[in-house]
VOTI-436909 format. One record per residue (C-alpha): residue number from 1; x, y negated, z negated. Coordinates in steps of 0.05 Angstrom, whole numbers, plus 5000, padded with zeros to 4 digits. Layout:
N
[pt NUM; [X; Y; Z]] ...
//
This chain:
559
[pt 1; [7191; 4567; 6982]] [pt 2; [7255; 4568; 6946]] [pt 3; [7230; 4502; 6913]] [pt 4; [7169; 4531; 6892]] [pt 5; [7196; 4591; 6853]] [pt 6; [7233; 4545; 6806]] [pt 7; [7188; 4533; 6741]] [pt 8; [7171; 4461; 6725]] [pt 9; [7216; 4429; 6687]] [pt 10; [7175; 4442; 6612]] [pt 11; [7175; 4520; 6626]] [pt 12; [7247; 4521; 6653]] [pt 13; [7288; 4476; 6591]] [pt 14; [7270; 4530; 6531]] [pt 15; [7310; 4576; 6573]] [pt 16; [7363; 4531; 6601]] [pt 17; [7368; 4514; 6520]] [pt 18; [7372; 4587; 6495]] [pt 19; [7422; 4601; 6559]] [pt 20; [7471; 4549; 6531]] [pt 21; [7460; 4571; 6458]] [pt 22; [7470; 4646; 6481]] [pt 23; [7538; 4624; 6528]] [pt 24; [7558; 4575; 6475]] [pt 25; [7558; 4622; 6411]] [pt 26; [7595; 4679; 6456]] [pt 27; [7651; 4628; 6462]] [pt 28; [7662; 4609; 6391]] [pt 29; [7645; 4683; 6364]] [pt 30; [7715; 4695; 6398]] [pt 31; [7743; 4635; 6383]] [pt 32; [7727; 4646; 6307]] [pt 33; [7746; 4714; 6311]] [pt 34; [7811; 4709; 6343]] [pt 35; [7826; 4646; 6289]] [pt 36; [7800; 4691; 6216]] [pt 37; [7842; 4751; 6250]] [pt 38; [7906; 4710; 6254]] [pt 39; [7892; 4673; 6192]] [pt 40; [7885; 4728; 6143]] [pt 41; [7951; 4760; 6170]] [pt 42; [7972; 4693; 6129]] [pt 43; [7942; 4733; 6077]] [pt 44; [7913; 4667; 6042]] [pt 45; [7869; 4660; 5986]] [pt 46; [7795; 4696; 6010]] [pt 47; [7769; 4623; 5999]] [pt 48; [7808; 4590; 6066]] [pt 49; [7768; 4647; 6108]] [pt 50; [7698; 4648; 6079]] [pt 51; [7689; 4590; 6127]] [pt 52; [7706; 4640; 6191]] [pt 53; [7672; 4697; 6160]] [pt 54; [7611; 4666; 6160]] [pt 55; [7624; 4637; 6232]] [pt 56; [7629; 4703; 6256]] [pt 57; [7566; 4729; 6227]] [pt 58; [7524; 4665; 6247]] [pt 59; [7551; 4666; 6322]] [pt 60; [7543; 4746; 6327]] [pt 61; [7473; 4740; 6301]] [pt 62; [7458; 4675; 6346]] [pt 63; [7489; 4706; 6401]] [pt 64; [7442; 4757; 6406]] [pt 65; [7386; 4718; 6384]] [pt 66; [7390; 4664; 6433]] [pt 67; [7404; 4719; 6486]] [pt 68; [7340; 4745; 6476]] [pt 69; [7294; 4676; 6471]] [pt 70; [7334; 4664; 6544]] [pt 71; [7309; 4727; 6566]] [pt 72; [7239; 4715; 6548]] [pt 73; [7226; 4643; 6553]] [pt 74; [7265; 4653; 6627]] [pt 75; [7215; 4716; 6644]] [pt 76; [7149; 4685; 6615]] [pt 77; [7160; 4619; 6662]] [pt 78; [7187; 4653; 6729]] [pt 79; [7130; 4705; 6716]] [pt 80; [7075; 4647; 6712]] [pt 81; [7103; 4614; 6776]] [pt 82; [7107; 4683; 6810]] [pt 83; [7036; 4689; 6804]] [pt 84; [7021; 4618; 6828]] [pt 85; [7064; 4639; 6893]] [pt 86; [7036; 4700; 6904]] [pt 87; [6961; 4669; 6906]] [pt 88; [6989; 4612; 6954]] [pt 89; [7008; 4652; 7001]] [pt 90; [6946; 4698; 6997]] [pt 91; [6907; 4634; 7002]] [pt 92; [6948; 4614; 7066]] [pt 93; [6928; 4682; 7096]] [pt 94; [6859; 4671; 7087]] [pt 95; [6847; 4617; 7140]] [pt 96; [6880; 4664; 7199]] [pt 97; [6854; 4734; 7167]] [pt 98; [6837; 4769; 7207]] [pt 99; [6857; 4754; 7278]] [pt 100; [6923; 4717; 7256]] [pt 101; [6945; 4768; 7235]] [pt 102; [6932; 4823; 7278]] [pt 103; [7008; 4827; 7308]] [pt 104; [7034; 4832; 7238]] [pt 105; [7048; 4905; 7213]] [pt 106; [7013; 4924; 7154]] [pt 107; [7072; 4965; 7112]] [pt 108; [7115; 4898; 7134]] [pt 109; [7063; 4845; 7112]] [pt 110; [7058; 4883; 7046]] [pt 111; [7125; 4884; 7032]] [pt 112; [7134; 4810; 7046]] [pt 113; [7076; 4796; 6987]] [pt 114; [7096; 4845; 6939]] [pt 115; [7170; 4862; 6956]] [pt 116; [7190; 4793; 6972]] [pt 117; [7157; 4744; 6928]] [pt 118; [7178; 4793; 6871]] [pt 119; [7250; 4778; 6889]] [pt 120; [7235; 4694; 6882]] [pt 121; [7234; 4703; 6807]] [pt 122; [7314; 4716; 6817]] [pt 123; [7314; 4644; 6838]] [pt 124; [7304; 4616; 6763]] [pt 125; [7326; 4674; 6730]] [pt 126; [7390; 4690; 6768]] [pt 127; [7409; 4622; 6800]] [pt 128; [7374; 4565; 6772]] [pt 129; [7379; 4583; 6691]] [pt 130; [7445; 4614; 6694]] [pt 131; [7492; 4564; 6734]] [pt 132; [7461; 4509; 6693]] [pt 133; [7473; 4537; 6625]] [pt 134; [7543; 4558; 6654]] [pt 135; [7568; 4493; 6676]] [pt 136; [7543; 4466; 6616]] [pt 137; [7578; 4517; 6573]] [pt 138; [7645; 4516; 6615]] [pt 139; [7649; 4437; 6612]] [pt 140; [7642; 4443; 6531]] [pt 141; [7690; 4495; 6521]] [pt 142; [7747; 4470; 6565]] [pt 143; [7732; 4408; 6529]] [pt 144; [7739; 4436; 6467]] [pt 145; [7798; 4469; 6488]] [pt 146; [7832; 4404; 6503]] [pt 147; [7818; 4388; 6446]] [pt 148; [7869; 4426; 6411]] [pt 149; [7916; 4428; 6473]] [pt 150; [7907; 4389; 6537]] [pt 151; [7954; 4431; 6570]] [pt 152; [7916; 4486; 6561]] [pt 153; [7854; 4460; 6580]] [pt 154; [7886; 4439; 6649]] [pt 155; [7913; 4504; 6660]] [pt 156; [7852; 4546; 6636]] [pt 157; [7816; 4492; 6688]] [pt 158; [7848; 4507; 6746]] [pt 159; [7853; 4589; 6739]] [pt 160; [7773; 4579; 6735]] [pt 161; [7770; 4535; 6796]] [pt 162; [7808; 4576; 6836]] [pt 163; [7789; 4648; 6817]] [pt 164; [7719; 4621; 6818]] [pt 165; [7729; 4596; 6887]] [pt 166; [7768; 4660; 6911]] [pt 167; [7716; 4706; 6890]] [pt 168; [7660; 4659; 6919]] [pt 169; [7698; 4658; 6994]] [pt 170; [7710; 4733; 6984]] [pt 171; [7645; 4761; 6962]] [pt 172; [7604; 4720; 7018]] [pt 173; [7646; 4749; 7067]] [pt 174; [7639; 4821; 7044]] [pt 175; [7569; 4814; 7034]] [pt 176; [7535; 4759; 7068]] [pt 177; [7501; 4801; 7127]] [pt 178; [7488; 4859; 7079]] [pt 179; [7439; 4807; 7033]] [pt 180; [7410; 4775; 7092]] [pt 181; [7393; 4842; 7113]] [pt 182; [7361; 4877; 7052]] [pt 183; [7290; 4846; 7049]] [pt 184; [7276; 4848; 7129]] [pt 185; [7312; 4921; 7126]] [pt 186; [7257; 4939; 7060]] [pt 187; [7203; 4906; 7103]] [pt 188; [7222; 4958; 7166]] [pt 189; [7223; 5015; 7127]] [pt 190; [7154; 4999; 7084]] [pt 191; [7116; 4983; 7157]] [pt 192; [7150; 5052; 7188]] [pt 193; [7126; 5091; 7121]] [pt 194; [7058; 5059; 7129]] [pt 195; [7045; 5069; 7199]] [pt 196; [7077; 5148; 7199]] [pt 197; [7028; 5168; 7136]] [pt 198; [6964; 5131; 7172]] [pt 199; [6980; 5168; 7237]] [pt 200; [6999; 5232; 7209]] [pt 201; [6945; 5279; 7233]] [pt 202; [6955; 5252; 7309]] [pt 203; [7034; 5257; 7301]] [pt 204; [7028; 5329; 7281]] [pt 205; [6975; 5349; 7336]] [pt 206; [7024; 5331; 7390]] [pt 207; [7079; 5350; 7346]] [pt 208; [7112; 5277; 7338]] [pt 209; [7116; 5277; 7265]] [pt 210; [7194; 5300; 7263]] [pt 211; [7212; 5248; 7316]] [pt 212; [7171; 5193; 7263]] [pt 213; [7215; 5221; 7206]] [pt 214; [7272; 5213; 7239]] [pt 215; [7260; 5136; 7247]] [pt 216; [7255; 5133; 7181]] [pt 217; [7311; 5167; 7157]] [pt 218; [7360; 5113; 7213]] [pt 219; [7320; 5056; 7174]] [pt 220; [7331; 5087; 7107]] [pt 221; [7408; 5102; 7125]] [pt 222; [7416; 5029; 7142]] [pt 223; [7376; 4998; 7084]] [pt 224; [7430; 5051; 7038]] [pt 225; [7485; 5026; 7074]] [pt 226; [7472; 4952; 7057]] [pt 227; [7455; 4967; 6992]] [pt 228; [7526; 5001; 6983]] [pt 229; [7555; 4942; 7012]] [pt 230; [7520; 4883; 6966]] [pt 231; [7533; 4926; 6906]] [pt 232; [7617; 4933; 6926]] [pt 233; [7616; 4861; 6934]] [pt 234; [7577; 4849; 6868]] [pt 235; [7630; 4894; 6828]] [pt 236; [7696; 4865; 6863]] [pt 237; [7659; 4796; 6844]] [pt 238; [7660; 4822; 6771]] [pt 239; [7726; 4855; 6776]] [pt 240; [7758; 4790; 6809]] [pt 241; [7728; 4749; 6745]] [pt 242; [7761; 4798; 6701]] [pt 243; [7832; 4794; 6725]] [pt 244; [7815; 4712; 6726]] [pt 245; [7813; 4722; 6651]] [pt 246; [7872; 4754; 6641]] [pt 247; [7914; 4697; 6687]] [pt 248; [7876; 4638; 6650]] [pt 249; [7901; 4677; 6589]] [pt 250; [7965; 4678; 6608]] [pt 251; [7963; 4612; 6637]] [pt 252; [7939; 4574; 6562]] [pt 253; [7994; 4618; 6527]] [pt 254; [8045; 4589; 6575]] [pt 255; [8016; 4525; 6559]] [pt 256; [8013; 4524; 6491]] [pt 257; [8070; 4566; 6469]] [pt 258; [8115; 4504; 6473]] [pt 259; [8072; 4466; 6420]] [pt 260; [8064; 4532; 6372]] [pt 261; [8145; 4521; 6378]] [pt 262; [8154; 4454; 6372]] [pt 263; [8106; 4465; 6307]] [pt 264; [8052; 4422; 6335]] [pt 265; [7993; 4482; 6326]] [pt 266; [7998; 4537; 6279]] [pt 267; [7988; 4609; 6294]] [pt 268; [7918; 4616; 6282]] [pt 269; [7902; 4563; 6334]] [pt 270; [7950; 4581; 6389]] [pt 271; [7911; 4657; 6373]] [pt 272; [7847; 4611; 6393]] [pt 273; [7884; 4582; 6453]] [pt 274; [7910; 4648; 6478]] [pt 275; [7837; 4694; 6474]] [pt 276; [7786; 4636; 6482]] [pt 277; [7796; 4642; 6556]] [pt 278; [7776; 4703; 6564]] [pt 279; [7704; 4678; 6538]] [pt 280; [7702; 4620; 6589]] [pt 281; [7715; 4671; 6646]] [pt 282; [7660; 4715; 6616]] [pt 283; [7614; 4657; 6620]] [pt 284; [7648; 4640; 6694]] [pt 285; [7624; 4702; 6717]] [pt 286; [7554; 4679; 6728]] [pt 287; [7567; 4638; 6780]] [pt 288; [7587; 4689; 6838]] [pt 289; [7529; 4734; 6807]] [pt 290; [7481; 4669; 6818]] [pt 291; [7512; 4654; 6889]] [pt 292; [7490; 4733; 6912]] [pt 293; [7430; 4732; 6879]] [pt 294; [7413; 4662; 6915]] [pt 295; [7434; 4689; 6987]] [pt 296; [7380; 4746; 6977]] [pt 297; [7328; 4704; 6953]] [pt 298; [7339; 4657; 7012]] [pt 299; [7325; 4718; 7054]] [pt 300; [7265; 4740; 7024]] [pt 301; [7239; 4663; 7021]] [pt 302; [7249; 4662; 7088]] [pt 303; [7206; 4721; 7104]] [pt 304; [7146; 4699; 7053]] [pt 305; [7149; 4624; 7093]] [pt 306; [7138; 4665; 7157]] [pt 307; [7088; 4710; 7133]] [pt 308; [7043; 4666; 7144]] [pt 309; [7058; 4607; 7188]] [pt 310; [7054; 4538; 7161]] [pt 311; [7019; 4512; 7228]] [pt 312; [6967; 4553; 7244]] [pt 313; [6971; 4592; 7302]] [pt 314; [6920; 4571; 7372]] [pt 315; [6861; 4613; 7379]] [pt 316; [6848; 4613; 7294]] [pt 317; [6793; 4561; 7275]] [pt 318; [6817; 4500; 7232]] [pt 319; [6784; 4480; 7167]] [pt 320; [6757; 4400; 7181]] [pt 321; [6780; 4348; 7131]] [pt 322; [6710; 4335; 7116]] [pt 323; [6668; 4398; 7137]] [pt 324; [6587; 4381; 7152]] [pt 325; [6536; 4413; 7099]] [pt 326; [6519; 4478; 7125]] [pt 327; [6445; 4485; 7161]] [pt 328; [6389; 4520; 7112]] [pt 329; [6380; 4590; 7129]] [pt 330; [6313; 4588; 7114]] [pt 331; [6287; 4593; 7161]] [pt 332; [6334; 4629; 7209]] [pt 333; [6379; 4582; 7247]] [pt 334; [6376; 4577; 7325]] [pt 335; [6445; 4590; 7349]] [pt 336; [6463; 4548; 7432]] [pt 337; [6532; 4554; 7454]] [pt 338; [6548; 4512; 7518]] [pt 339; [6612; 4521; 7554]] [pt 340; [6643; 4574; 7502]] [pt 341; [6717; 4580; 7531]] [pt 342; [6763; 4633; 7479]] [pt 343; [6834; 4669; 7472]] [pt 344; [6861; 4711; 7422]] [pt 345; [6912; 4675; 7384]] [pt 346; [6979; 4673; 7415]] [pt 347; [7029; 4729; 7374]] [pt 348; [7091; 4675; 7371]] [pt 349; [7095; 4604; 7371]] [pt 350; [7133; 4592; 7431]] [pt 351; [7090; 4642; 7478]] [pt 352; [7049; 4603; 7521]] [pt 353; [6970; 4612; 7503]] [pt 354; [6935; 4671; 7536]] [pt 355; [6878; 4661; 7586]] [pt 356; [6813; 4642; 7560]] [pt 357; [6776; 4717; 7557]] [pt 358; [6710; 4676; 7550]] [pt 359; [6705; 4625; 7614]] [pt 360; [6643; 4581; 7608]] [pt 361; [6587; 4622; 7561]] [pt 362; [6519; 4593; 7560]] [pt 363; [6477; 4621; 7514]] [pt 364; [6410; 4605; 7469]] [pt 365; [6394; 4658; 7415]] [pt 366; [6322; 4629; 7385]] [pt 367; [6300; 4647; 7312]] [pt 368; [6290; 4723; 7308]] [pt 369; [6317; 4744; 7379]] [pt 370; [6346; 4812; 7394]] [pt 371; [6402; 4810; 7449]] [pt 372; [6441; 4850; 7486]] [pt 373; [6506; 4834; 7501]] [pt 374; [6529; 4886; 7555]] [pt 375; [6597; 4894; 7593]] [pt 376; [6666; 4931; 7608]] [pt 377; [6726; 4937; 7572]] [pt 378; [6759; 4867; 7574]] [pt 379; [6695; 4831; 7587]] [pt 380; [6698; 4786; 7525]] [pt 381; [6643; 4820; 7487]] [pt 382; [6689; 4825; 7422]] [pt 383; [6722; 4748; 7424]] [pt 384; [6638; 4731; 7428]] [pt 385; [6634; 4773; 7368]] [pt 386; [6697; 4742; 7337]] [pt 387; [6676; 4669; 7362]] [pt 388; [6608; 4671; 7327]] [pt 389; [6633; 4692; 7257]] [pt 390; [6689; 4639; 7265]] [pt 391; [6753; 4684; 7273]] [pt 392; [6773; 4656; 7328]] [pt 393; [6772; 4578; 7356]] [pt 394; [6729; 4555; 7413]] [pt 395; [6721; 4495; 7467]] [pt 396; [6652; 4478; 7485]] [pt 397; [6597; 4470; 7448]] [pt 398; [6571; 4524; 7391]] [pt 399; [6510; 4494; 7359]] [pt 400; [6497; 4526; 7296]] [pt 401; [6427; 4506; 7266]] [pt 402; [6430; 4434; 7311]] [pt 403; [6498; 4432; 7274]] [pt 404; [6569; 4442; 7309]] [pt 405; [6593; 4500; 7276]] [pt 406; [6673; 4474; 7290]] [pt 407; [6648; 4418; 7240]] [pt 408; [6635; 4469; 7186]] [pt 409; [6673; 4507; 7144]] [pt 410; [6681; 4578; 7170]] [pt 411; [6667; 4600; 7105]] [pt 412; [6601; 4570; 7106]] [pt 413; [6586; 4599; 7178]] [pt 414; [6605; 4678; 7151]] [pt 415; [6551; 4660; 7101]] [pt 416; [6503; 4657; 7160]] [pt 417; [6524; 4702; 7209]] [pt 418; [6552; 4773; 7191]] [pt 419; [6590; 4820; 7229]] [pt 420; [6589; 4883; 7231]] [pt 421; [6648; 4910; 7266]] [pt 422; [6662; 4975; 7317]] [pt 423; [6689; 5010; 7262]] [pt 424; [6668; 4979; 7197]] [pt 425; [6718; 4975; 7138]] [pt 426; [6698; 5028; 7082]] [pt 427; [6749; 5028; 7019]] [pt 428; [6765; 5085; 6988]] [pt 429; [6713; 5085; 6934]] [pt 430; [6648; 5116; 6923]] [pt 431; [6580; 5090; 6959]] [pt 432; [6565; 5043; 6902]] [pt 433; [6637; 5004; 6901]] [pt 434; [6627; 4998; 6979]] [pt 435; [6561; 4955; 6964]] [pt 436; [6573; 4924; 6913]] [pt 437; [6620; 4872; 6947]] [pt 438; [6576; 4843; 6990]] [pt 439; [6531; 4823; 6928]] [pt 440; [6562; 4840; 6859]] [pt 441; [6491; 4830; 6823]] [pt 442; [6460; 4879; 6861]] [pt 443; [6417; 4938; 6816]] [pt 444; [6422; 5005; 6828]] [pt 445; [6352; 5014; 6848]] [pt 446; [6368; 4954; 6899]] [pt 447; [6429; 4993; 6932]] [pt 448; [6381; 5055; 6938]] [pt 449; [6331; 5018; 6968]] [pt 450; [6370; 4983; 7028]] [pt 451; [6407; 5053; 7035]] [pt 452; [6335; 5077; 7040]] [pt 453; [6324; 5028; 7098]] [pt 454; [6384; 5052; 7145]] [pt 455; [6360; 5114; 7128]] [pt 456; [6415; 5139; 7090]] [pt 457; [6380; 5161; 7024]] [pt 458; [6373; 5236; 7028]] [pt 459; [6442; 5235; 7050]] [pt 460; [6463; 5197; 6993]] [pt 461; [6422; 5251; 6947]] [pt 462; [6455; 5310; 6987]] [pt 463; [6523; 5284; 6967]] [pt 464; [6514; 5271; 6887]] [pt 465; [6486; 5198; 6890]] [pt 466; [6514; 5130; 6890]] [pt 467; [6573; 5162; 6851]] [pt 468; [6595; 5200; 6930]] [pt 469; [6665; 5191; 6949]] [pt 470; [6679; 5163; 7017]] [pt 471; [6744; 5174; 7023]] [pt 472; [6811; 5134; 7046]] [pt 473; [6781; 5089; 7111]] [pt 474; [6713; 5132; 7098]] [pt 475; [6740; 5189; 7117]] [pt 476; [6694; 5233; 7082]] [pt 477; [6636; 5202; 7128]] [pt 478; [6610; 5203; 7199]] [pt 479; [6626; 5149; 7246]] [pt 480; [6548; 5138; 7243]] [pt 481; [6543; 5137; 7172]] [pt 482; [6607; 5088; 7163]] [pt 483; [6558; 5042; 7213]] [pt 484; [6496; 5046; 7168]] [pt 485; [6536; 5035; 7105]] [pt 486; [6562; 4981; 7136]] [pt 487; [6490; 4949; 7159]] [pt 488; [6466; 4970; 7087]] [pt 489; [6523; 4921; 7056]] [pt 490; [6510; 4866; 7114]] [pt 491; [6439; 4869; 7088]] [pt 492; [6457; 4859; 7013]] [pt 493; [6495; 4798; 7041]] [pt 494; [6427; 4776; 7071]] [pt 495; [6451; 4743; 7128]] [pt 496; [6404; 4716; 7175]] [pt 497; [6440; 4732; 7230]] [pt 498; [6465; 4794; 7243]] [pt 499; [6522; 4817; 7303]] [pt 500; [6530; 4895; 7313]] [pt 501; [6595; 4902; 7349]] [pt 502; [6591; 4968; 7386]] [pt 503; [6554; 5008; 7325]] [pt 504; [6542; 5072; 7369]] [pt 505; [6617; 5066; 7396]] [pt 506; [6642; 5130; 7335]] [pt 507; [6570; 5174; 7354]] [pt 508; [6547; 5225; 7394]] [pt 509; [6510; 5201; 7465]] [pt 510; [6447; 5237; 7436]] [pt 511; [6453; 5212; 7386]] [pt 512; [6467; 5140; 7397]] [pt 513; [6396; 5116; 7415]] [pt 514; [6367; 5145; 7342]] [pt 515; [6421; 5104; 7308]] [pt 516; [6401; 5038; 7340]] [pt 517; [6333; 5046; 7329]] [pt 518; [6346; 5057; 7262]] [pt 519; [6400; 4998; 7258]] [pt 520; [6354; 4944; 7290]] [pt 521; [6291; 4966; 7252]] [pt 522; [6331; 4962; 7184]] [pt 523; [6349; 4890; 7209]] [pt 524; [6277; 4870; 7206]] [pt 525; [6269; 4802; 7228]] [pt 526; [6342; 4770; 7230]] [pt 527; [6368; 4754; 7301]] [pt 528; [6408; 4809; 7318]] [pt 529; [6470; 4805; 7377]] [pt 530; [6476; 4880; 7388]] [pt 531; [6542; 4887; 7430]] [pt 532; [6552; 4952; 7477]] [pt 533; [6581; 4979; 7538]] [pt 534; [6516; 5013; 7558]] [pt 535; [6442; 4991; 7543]] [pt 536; [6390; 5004; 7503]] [pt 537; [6324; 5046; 7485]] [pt 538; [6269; 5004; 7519]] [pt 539; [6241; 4960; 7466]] [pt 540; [6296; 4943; 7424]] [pt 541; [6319; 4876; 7456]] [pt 542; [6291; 4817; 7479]] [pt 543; [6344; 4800; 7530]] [pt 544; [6404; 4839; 7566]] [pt 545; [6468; 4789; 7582]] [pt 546; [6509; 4817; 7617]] [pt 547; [6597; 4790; 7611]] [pt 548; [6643; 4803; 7665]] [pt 549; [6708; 4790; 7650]] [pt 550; [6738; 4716; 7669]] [pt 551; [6659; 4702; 7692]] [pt 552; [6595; 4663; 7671]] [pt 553; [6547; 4709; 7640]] [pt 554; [6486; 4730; 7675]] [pt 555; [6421; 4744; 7637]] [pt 556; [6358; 4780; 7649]] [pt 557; [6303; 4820; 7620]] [pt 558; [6297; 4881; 7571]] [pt 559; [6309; 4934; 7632]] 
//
């Protein structure tokens, strides 16, 4: 991941270029300065300083200049790869959304792809760009200083080795553990926000809210103190490059004061010799900057590697090398599963696997059939659900238009069979956004009309029109109505076969018999899997299967 955030080598060199222009002019802007200061104390004729004069205006102006090309050049790169790592790893989530990730905590996740990747574009801009322009930069200007005395250069060498080194050992030790735990300390506190705003109203109702808060505030008094801690160690870093300044200083004029009395330099360049130095360190001090900076990257790497994990986990179905063409859903596809065995995906990679839920399903839906799938809590009705839409992997046989559906893409199966859930996703949006998804082409008079066939339209004209809010998780809606919207948009999709995971689960009992009626005669004449504890009006179904949990399926009649 780390690898990955670094810019190809095209978008990375105008910056690495403008770096050692920028670090490069700051060094001989003193350098000339220092020299045309102790040169006109000389008080020569104006024509033996026009050369430093204009050295100091061309390096003042480049300084700045090149400065900001770095800045941009630097940005514009890290920025582009930023976005090509922050669709990888959505892309990597796709394959085990949504069952893969069904341990992971939302506020976490998010922070992990927002927080995290954000803080990879340190890795060019802070480590990468700056060391490299700094070696670069520190190797010309000790040369340079040796130059005019090799002494000098040896001793301005070794105060930058060794302070360099000192305040490397030093600031890893004060704030190693403090970096490592930022970005997992962000993540905790960004999950705990989430989950205490989503569960507000129940927290209040048995009066929990305070005791949520005060999680918060422990996670947000640790996340403070590391912060606190990373930013001491950052300014004793800068503080400890400082004072290296002032001893290679005062190591080069100990060096070179012999020669300035021996009458081997002159005063103007033992004035370079003595204030050069403190340039270099200036330019040194992006090195312990770029070691911190690294340390937290590394961190949050680490976190956006394990977002999603590279294998992927057992339970989520794999994408074949070659996946078979898709049967024709015209007309609808027979569905057989033989032997279906399934688990939920196991939460870490070194749990063992969970028991199969499913143990040995037989089942034939024909063209057009209405089933019930009955059966207690824990009976497997939901990993039938999830196994026929392809969130989850299967052993057996699941036979998908005379095609094995584990041969297909499980793209190409959701295109077939749609699912709508026990309580279906509604974003907060109005009615129209909420449709539109499932098919972005579809006409206004198009949404009305399959609204109109879940029997939702004079509700929809109560509440304003296609324009009516829903609110955050369709708040602003029945549990009945979030089912029918949710049919409505499975029906845009036009899949031609439909499963209804417990659709009168969120409505009244007296209710519940209208709604299927209304649900199954909306579905017209897709095969429908309706999925319940309890049955259903007489007339609705074709067949009743009953799932008890660890068992083969038994199958009857309508009752």
């Amino acid at each position: 991941m780390l690898r990955r955030a670094v810019p190809r080598f095209c978008r990375l060199l105008p910056a690495v270029l403008a770096g050692i222009a920028s670090g490069g002019s700051s060094v001989a802007l003193l350098a000339c300065s220092a020299w045309l200061i102790a040169r006109a104390a000389e008080q020569p004729p104006v024509l033996y300083l026009s050369l430093g004069i204009v050295g100091v205006r061309a390096f003042a102006l480049g300084r700045a200049v090149f400065r900001y090309l770095e800045r941009l050049s630097g940005h514009d790169g890290s920025f582009r790869q930023l976005a090509e790592i922050r669709a990888g790893v959505f892309e990597r989530m796709l394959p085990v959304a949504p069952d893969g990730l069904a341990a992971s905590r939302r506020g976490d996740l998010l922070a992990r792809f927002v927080g995290d990747v954000d803080e990879l574009q340190n890795v060019p801009l802070r480590v990468v760009q700056p060391v490299v322009s700094a070696l670069i930069v520190l190797a010309l200007s000790v040369a340079g200083v040796a130059l005019l005395a090799p002494a000098s250069a040896t001793a301005v060498f070794g105060c930058l080795v060794a302070g360099v080194g000192g305040t490397l050992l030093v600031q890893r030790w004060a704030a190693v553990r403090a970096e490592r735990t930022l970005a997992p300390l962000r993540g905790q506190l960004q999950a705990a926000v989430v989950e205490h705003v989503q569960a507000l109203d129940v927290l209040v109702a048995f009066d929990a809210a305070a005791a949520g808060r005060r999680s918060i505030e422990v996670i947000g008094t640790r996340l403070a103190r590391a912060t606190r801690a990373r930013a001491a160690a950052t300014g004793a870093a800068s503080a400890a490059m400082t004072a290296v300044g002032g001893f290679a200083v005062a190591a080069s004029l100990a060096a070179s004061a012999p020669l300035l009395e021996a009458g081997r330099i002159d005063g103007p360049t033992f004035a370079v010799l003595c204030l050069v130095p403190l340039a270099i360190a200036e330019v040194a001090a992006a090195l312990p900057l770029a070691a911190s900076a690294l340390r937290l990257a590394r961190s949050s790497a680490e976190r956006v590697a394990h977002a999603v994990p590279f294998a992927i986990p057992d339970g989520i179905p794999r994408v074949p090398a070659t996946p078979a063409d898709p049967p024709d859903a015209s007309p609808t596809p027979a569905i057989t599963l033989r032997g279906i065995r399934a688990h939920w995906p196991r939460l870490d990679e070194h749990a063992e696997a969970p028991p199969a839920v499913l143990a040995g399903l037989d089942l034939d839906l024909a063209p057009g059939e209405r089933v019930l799938v009955r059966g207690g809590s824990g009976a497997g009705k939901t990993t039938l659900a999830h196994v026929l839409v392809r969130f989850l992997d299967y052993e057996g046989s699941y036979r998908l238009g005379g095609v094995e559906a584990s041969t297909l893409d499980p793209r190409d199966v959701r295109r077939l069979v749609g699912l709508v859930e026990q309580r279906p996703w509604l974003f907060d949006e109005d009615v129209r956004q909420n449709l539109l998804f499932a098919r972005d082409t579809a006409t206004d008079d198009e949404l009305l009309d399959v609204l109109g066939r879940v029997g939702l339209r004079d509700w929809l004209e109560a509440r304003g029109g296609l324009g009516a809010r829903v609110g955050e998780r369709g708040a602003l809606v029945s549990g009945g109505q979030a089912q029918r919207i949710a049919l409505a948009r499975a029906m845009l999709a036009d899949f031609p076969v439909l499963v209804l995971d417990e659709p009168t689960a969120n409505v009244d009992a007296d209710r519940a018999d209208a709604l299927l009626r209304d649900l199954l005669a909306a579905a017209g004449g897709r095969t429908v899997v309706l999925i319940a504890h309890t049955g259903a009006p007489e007339g609705l179904v074709d067949r009743v299967v009953t799932l008890e949990p660890g068992l083969v399926v038994a199958a009857a009649q309508p009752d």
